[in-house]
N, C-alpha and C positions, 0 to 999 in steps of 0.2 A: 371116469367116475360114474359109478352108474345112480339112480338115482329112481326114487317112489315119492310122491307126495297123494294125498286124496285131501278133495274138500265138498261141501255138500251148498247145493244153492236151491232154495226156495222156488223153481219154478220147475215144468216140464221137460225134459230131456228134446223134445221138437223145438219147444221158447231159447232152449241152451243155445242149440244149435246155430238156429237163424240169428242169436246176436254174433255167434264167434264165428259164422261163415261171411258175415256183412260189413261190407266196405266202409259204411256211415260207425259202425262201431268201430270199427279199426281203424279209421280216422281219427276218433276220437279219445280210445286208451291212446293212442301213439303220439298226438299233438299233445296232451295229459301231461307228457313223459317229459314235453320238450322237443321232441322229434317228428318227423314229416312223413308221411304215408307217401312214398316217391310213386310206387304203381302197384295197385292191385288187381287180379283177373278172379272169376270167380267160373268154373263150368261146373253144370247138373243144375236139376232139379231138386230140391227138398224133399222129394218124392224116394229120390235112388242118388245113385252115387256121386259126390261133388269135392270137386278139388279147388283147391285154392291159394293161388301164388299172391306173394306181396314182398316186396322191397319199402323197407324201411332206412331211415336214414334218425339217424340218435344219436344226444348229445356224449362225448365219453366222458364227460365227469358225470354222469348216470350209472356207471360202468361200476363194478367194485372194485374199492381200495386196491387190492393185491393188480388187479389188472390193468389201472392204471401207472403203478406203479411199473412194472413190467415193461406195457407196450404203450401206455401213454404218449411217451414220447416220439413214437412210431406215425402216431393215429392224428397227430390231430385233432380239431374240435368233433367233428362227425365221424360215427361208422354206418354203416354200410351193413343192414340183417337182410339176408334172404330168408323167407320159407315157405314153406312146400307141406301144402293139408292136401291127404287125401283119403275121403271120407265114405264109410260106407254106407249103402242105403240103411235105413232105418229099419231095427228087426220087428217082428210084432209084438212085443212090447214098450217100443219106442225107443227102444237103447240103441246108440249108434258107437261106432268105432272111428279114431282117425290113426293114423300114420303122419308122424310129423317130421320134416327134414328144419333145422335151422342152420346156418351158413354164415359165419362170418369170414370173409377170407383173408382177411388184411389184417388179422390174428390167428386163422390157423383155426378157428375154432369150429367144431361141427355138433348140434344136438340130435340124437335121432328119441322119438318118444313114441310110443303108442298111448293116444288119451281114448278113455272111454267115459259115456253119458249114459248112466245107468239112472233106471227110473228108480224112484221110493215111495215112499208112504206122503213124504212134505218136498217131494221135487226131485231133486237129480243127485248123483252120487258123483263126481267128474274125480275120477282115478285116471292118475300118471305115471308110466313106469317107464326110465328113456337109459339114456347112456350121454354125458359129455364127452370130448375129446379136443385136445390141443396139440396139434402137430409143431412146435414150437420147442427144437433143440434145446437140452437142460429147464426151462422153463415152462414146456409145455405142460407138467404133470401138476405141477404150483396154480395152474394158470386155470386147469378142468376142477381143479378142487376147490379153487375160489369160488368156481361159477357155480358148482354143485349145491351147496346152501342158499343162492338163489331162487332155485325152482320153487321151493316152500313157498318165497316170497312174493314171486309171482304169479303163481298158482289163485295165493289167497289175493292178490290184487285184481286178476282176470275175475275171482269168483264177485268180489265186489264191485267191480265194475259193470259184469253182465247181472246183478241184481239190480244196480241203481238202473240201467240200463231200462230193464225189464219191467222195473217199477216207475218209471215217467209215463 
């Protein structure tokens, strides 16, 4: 299922960045959720280019209806998100690019996304354009399509988060 969402946050595309490259913010949306920031690594500079792995661990009644339905019964209280930023340095006018891998494997599910932090007039532009997938025999295609009207949702929570964030 592939998948576009944009949303616009009130700060610098550099301000974006340093909240959604930062261990202490992603601690924080992911305990938010009910879920544990199991391990995050962050390499680069803010300067040039930065990658950024983190294992999360999440409650699955968090999970939408249709996939707990599905694999619920599978999973257990917690799952288990990998993913995988890697970010390019910042251009000259501050807009940066990431590459995102996300990973659940104990449903089969994979996101790949390219996010971009495009500067504006009142802050940043953060456009998303990915692709969901579930490897998951007859119910896999149910399962990426559930997840797909997520991203909107998450999108607008990450933008509100790195606002309240930015605004303490």
């Amino acid at each position: 299922m592939a998948f576009k969402e944009s949303t616009t946050i009130a700060h610098p595309p550099a301000d974006v960045f340093t909240a959604l490259a930062s261990e202490e913010f992603n601690r924080k949306v992911t305990e938010g959720l009910g879920g544990q920031l199991v391990a995050f690594e962050r390499q680069g500079e803010p300067t040039g280019p930065v990658s950024v792995t983190m294992l999360r661990s999440v409650p699955v009644h968090r999970l939408p209806e249709t996939v707990q339905k599905f694999a619920g019964k599978f999973l257990g209280d917690k799952l288990s998100v990998e993913q995988q930023e890697n970010w390019s340095a910042p251009a000259a006018d501050g807009s940066r690019t990431g590459q995102l891998l996300l990973s659940v494997t104990a449903v089969k599910v994979t996101a790949t996304a390219e996010q971009r932090l495009v500067p504006t007039e009142t802050g940043t532009d953060v456009q998303v354009d990915g692709y969901v997938e579930c490897r998951i025999p007859l119910v896999g295609g149910k399962l990426a399509e559930a997840a797909e009207p997520r991203v909107g949702k998450v999108l607008a929570r990450q933008s509100r988060e790195v606002t309240d964030w930015l605004d303490r």
